[in-house]
C-alpha positions, -999 to +999 in steps of 0.1 A: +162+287-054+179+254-068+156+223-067+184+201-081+179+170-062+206+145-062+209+102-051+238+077-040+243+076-080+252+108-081+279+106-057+313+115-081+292+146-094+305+168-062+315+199-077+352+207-075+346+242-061+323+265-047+297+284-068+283+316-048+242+308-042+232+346-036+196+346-033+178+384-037+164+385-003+192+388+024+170+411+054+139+407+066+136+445+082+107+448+112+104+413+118+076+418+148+060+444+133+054+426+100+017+417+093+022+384+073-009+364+070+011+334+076+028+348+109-011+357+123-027+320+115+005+302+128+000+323+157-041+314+162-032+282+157+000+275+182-025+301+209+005+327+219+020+354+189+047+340+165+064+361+137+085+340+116+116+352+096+115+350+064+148+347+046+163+319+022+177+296+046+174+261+034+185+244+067+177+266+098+147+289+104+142+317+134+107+328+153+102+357+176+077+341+201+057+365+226+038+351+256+014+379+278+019+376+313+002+340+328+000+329+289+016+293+277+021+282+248+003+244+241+014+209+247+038+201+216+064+182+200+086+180+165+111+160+153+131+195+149+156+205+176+149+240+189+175+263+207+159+289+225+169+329+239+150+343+262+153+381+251+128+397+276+111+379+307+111+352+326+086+314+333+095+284+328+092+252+302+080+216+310+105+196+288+090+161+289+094+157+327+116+181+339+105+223+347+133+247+332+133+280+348+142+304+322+149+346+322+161+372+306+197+362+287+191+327+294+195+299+263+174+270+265+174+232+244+145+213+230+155+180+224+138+161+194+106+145+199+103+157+236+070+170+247+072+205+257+052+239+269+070+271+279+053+291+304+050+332+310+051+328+349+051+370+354+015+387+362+029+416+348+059+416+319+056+399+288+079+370+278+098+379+241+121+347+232+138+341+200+135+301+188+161+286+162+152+254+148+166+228+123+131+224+106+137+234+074+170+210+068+139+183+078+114+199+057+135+196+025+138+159+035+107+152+040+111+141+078+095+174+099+065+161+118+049+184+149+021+175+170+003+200+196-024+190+220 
């Protein structure tokens, strides 16, 4: 991966073309089958099952988020915007004030900063989403901040 940082002196060293970044890793097979450590701790600690995809991207990361039927996940917000899928199920999401009802094939947006809980509102099906989120763009920048209560 290339650490080169740059600053505002560095502005008239913009390459003239294109070089080809190819990093090794361009698939990451079985995604919710993996058993990263990393996937199984995020998950204790946001209370619902996470798997995170783990590929090079240096500006936008992906998350395969289950809920069981009745589960939520907690109280949260980042400084990351999120797009949402809802692959399998349906509930709802308390987006700062307002209650999104949400199924399967529906898209949903987190705005920045907003509090927010999505909610498995079936007593029998389980809720499969996929999440897309600018944090690593503010990662790299130093500017990603989450809270949960």
């Amino acid at each position: 991966m290339n650490k080169t940082f740059f600053s505002s002196g560095d502005f008239g060293k913009v390459p003239e073309k294109l070089i080809e970044d190819k990093p090794a890793k361009l698939i990451h097979e079985d995604v919710l089958n993996s058993e990263v450590s990393q996937d199984l701790n995020f998950s204790n600690e946001r209370r619902h099952k996470v798997a995170m995809v783990n590929l090079p991207s240096k500006v936008l990361s992906m998350t395969l988020g289950g809920l069981q039927p009745g589960q939520s996940t907690r109280k949260h917000r980042h400084s990351y915007e999120t797009i949402i899928y809802i692959v399998n199920g349906e509930g709802y999401s308390l987006i700062g004030e307002q209650h999104v009802a949400w199924k399967a094939g529906d898209a949903i947006y987190v705005p920045v900063w907003a509090w927010h809980q999505h909610v498995n509102s079936s007593a029998i099906n389980e809720v499969l989403y996929v999440a897309c989120e600018n944090a690593p763009m503010l990662q790299n920048l130093g500017l990603a901040v989450r809270e949960e209560l």
